[in-house]
MARDO-275782 format. One record per residue (C-alpha): residue in one letter; x, y, z. Coordinates in steps of 0.02 Angstrom, whole numbers. Layout:
N
[rec "a", [X, Y, Z]]
...
***
This chain:
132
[rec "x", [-823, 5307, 6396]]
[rec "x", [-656, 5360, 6491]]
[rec "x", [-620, 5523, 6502]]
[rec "x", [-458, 5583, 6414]]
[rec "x", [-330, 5665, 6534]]
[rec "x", [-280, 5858, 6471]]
[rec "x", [-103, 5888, 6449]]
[rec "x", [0, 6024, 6389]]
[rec "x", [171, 6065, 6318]]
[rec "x", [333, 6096, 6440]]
[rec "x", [331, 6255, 6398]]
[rec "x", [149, 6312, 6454]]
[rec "x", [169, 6193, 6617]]
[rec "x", [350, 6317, 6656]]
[rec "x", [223, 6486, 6613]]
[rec "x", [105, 6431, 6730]]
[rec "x", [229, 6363, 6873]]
[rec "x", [326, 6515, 6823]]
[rec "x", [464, 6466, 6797]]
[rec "x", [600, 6471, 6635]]
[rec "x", [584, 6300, 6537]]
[rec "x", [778, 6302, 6514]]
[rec "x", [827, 6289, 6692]]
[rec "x", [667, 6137, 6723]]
[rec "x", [743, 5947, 6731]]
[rec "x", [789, 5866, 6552]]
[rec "x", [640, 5746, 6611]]
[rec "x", [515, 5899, 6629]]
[rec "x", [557, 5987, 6459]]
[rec "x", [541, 5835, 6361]]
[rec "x", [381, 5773, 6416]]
[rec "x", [217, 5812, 6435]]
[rec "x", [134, 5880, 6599]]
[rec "x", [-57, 5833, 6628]]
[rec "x", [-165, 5967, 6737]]
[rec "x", [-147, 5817, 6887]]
[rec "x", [41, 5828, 6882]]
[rec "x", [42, 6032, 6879]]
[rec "x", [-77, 6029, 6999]]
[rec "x", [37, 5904, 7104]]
[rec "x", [201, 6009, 7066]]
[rec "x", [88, 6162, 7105]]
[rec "x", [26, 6087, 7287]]
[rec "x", [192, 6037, 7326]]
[rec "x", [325, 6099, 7233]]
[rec "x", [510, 5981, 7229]]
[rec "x", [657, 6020, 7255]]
[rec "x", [696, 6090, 7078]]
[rec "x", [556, 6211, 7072]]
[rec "x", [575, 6280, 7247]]
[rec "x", [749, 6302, 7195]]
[rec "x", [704, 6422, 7058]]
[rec "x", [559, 6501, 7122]]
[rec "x", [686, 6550, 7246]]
[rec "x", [843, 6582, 7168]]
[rec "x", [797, 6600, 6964]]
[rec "x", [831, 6613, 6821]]
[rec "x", [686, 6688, 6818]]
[rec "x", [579, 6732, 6649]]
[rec "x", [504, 6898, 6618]]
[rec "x", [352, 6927, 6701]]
[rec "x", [427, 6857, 6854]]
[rec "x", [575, 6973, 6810]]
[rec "x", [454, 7125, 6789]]
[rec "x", [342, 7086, 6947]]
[rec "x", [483, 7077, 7070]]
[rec "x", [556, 7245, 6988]]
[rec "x", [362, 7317, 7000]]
[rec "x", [396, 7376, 6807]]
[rec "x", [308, 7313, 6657]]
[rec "x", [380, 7188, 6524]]
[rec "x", [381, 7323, 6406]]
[rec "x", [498, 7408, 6523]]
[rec "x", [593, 7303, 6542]]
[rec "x", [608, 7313, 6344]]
[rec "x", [646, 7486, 6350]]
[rec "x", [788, 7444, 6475]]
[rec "x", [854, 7330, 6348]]
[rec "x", [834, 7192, 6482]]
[rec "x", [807, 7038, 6375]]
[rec "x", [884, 6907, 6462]]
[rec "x", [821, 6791, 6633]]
[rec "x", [874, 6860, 6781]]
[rec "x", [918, 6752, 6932]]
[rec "x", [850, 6820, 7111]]
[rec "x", [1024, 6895, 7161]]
[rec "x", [1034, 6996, 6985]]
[rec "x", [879, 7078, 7021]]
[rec "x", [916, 7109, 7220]]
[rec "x", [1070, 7219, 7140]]
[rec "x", [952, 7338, 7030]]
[rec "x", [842, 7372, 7161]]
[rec "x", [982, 7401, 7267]]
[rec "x", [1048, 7507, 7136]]
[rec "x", [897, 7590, 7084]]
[rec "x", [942, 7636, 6894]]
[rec "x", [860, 7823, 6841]]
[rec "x", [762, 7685, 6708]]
[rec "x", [699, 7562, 6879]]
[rec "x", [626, 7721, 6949]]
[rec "x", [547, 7783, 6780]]
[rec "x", [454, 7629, 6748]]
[rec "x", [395, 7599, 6906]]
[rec "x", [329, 7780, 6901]]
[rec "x", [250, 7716, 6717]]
[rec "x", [182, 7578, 6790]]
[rec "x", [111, 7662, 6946]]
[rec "x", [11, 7787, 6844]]
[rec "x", [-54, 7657, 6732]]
[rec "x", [-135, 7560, 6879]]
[rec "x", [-208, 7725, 6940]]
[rec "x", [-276, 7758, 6762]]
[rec "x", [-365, 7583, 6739]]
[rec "x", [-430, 7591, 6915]]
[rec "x", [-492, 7765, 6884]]
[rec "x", [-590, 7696, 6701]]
[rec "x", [-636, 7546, 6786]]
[rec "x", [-725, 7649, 6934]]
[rec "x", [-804, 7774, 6811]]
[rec "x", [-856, 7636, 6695]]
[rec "x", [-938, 7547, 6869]]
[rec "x", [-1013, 7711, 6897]]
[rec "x", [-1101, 7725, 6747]]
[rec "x", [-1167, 7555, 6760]]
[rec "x", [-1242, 7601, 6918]]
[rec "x", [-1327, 7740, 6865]]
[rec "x", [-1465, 7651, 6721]]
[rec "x", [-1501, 7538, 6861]]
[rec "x", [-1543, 7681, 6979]]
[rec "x", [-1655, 7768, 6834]]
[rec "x", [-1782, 7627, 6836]]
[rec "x", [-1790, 7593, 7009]]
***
């Protein structure tokens, strides 16, 4: 029995390449990608997708990673739309009061979760330690 070949919709091929599925080839948003072909365009990336890794439009989370804010923040900045690499050079440059909120946000989230996540590891540790 042949095994079937997994594919997946444009748009989930663009999430995971991370890129906007607006600015991919006509050819790429009409089709269908199978994991080979990601993994190909993931191994070595054409000319297209180097071009907008590099340059955008580039969706939210890429947006919100290269700001180091959250997407909600960006929300709350009423930042809706793709921004291309250059568009999000100028707000760093600029460094809006909202860029340095958020980023403060988002800094004392991580230190939260890490903080649960080491007392959580903590308390694992310990009934391990009673029975020994």
């Amino acid at each position: 029995m042949a095994r079937q070949t997994q594919t997946m919709k444009p748009a989930t091929a663009a999430k995971k390449l991370g890129v906007l599925l607006e600015a991919t080839p006509a050819e790429f948003q009409e089709g269908v990608v199978s994991r080979e072909e990601l993994d190909a365009l993931q191994a070595d990336p054409p000319e297209w997708l180097r071009d907008l890794r590099r340059d955008g439009p580039h969706p939210r989370p890429v947006v919100a990673d290269r700001l180091g804010v959250s997407i909600s923040g960006l929300a709350r900045a009423e930042i809706t739309e793709p921004l291309t690499t250059e568009q999000i050079a100028a707000i760093k440059e600029e460094q809006p009061e909202w860029l340095r909120n958020e980023r403060n946000l988002r800094a004392e989230t991580q230190r939260e979760e890490a903080r649960l996540k080491a007392e959580k590891a903590g308390q694992a540790e310990r009934p391990r330690r009673a029975r020994a």
